[in-house]
C-alpha positions in Angstrom: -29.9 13.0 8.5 -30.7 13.9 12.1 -33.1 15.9 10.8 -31.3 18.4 8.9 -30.9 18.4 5.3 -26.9 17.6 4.4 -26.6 20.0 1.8 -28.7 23.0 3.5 -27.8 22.9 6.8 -23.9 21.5 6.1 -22.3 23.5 9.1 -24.8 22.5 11.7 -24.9 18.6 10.4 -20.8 18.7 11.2 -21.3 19.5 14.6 -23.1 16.1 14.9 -21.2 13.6 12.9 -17.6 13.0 13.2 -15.4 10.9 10.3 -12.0 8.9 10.4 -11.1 7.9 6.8 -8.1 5.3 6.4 -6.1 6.8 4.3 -6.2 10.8 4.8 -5.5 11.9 8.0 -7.6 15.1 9.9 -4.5 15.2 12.8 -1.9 17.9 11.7 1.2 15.9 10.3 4.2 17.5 12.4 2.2 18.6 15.4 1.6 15.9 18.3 -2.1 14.8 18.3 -2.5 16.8 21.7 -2.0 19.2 19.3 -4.8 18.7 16.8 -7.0 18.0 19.8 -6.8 21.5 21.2 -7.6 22.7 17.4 -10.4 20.0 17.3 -12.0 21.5 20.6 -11.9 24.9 19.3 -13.1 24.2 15.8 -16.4 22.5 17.9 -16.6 24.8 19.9 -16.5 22.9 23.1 -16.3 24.5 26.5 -12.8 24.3 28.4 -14.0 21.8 31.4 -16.1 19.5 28.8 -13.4 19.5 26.4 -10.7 18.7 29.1 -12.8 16.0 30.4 -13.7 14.3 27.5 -10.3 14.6 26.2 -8.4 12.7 29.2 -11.5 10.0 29.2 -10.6 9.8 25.6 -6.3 9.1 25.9 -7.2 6.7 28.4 -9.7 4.4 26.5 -7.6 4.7 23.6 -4.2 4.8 25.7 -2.9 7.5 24.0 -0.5 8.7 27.0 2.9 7.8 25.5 1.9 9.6 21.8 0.3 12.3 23.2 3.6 14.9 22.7 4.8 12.9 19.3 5.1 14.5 16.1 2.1 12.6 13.8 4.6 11.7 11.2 6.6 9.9 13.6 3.6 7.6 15.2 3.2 4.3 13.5 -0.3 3.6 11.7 -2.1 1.6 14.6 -0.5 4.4 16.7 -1.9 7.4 14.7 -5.6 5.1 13.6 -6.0 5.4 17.6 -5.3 9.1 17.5 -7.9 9.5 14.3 -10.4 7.6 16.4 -10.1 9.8 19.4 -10.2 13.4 17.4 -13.5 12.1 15.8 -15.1 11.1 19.0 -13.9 14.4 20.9 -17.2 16.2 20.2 -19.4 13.6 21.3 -21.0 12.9 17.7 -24.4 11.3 17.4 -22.8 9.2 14.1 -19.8 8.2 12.9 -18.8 7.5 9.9 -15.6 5.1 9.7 -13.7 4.8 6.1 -11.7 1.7 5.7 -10.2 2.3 9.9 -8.4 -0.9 10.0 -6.6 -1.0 6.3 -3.2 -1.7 6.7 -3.4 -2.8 10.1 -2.0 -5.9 11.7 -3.8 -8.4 13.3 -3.2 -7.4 17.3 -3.9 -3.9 16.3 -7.1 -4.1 14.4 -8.6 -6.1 17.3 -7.9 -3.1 19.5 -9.3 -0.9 17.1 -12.2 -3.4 16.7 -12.6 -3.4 20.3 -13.3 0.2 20.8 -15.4 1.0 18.0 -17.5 -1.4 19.7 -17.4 0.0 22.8 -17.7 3.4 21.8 -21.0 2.3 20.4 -22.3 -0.1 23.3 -21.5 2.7 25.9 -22.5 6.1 24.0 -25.2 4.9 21.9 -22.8 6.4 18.8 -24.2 5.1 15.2 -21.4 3.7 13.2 -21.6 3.4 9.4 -18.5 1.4 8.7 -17.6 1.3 5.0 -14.7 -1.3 4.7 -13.3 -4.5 2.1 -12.2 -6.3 5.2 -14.9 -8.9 5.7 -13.7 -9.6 9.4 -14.4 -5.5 10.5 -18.3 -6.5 9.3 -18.4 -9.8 10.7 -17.4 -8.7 14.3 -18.6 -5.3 14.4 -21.6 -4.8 12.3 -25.9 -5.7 13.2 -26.9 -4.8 9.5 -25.0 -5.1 6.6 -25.5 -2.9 2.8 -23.8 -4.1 0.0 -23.3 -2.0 -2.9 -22.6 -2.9 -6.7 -22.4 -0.2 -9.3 -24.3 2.0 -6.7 -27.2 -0.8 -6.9 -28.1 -2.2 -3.6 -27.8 -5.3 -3.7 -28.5 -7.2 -0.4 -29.9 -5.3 2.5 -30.7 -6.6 5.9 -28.9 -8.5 9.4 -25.2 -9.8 9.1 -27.0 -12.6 10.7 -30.0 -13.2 7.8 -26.9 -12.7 5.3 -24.8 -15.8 7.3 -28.7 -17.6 7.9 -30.2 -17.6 4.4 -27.5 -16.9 1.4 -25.3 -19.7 2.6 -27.1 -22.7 4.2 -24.2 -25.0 4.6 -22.3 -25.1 7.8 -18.9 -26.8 8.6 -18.5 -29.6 11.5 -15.1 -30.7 12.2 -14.2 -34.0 14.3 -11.6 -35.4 16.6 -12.4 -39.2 16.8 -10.9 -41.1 19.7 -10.8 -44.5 17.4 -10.6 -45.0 13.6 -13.7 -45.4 12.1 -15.7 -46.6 8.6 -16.3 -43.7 5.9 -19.0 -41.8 6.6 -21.8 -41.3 3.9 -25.3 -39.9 4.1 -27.7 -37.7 2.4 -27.0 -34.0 2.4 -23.6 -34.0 4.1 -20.5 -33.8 2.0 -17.2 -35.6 3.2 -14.4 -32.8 3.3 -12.0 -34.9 4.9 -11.7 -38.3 7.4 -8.9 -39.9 8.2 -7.8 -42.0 11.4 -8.7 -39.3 13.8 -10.3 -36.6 11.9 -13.4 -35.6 10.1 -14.3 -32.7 8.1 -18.1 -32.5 6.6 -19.7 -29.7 4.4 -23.8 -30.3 6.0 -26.5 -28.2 3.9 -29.0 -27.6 5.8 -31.7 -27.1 4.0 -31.4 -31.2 3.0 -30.9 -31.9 6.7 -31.0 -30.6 10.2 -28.1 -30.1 12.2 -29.9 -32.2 14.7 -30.0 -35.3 12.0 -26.5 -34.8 11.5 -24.5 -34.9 14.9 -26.9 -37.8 15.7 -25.8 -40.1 12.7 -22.3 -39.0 13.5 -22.1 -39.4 17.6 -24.5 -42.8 17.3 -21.6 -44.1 14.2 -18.2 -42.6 15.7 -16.7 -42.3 19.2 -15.6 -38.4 19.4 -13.5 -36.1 21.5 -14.6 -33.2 20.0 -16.6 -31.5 17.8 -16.5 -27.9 16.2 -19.9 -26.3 14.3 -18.6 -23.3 11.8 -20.5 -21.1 9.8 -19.4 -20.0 6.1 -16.6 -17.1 6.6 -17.7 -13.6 5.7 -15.4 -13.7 2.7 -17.6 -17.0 1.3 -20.7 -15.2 1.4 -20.0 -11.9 0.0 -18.5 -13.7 -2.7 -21.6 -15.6 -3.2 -23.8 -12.8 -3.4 -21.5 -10.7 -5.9 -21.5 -14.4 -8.2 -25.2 -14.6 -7.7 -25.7 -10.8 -9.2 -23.3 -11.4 -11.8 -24.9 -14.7 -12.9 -28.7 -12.9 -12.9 -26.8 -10.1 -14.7 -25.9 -12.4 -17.7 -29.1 -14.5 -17.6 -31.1 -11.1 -18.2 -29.0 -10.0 -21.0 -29.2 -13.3 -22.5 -32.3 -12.5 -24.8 -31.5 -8.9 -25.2 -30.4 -7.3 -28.6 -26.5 -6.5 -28.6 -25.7 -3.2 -28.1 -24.6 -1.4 -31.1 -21.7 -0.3 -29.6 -19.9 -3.2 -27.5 -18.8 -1.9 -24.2 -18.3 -3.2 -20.4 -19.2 -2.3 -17.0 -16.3 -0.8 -15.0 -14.3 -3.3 -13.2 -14.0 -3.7 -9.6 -17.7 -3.4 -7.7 -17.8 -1.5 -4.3 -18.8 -3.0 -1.3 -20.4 -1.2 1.4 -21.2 -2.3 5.3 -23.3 -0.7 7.5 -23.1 -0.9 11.7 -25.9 0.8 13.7 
């Protein structure tokens, strides 16, 4: 990694990577983050002026002025997740590596967090490997995705090729300005239609896009029209089914086991942001 070896060179690797996990904190519980900053700078060994610099550039892309002098224990998690993120970046890391950051989070707060992950990595060039179970952190943060079951990779490549090619159905939604006849034609599946609106499931692989909206602009007068891919959620679902399905159909003509016994429940999931 870098081009040291992880377990040889351990102490120099550090000085290079920087981590934030969820649920374990690295910011010292009754001390104020500014705190745990100074200890941070001094465990890096950063120089007074760089570490100064970076730290004030640091509490005001994350706004950290108001928690600054605040016990840790008294911050509230979006509060202290901001503080994590900022003590990881203090050193200037070449990667970091992001444990389940937004777990537990609320929806305004995650966005924020969300927000400057990305534009830690847009502006610094920072790697991110982003491990997480929340299919929106992947879906608006991550290039690449890795998914993991019973440390087997299982699917390996864009988070665009995963949205492309696992699920080739797409969702179009219609506001009608009249009522009109029921809609029927092959490779499109009617969700819902009623007076003024239309729901339709299209696979794509039966028909184009194209094919579609021009059957359905030449048949219907409409207001609007919304084009939606599969959620995240739908498609990591799909591939976990799929593995599980080719799991069974390779068992199938196996000899039982003397011994009956089960995987462990519960496979991991793993994303990856570069």
């Amino acid at each position: 990694m870098l081009g040291f070896c992880p377990w040889k060179e351990r102490s120099r690797l550090a000085y290079r990577i920087g981590t934030v996990f969820g649920q374990k904190s690295q910011l010292w519980y009754h001390l104020p983050p500014l705190d745990s900053f100074e200890l941070m700078s001094r465990i890096y060994e950063l120089k007074r002026g760089d570490y100064y610099s970076r730290r004030d550039d640091l509490v005001r892309r994350f706004e950290l002025e108001p928690y600054l002098r605040t016990p840790v224990r008294k911050l509230s998690l979006g509060e202290r997740m901001r503080c994590e993120m900022a003590a990881a970046m203090l050193h200037r890391p070449q990667i970091l590596f992001l444990d389940e950051p937004t777990i537990g989070l609320d929806v305004v707060v995650k966005h924020k967090i969300r927000e400057l992950i990305l534009e830690m990595n847009r502006e610094e060039g920072t790697t991110v490997f982003l491990t997480s179970h929340d299919a929106g952190d992947i879906e608006r943060l991550c290039r690449r995705s890795v998914v993991i079951n019973h440390g087997r990779v299982i699917f390996d490549d864009t988070v665009d090729a995963m949205k492309r090619e696992l699920l080739t159905g797409k969702t179009i939604r219609l506001q009608l300005l009249e009522p009109g006849e029921p809609f029927r034609l092959e490779g499109v599946e009617v969700l819902e239609q009623n007076d003024r609106e239309m729901t339709l499931n299209v696979e794509t692989t039966a028909i184009s896009m194209e094919q579609a909206l021009a059957h359905l602009v030449a048949r219907y007068r409409v207001s609007d029209i919304t084009i939606e891919d599969p959620p995240m959620e739908q498609i990591i679902t799909y591939i976990y089914a799929r593995v599980g399905h080719e799991t069974v159909s390779a068992a199938g003509g196996a000899n039982p086991p003397a011994e009956a016994g089960g995987p462990e429940a519960g496979p991991a999931k793993k994303e990856e942001a570069g």
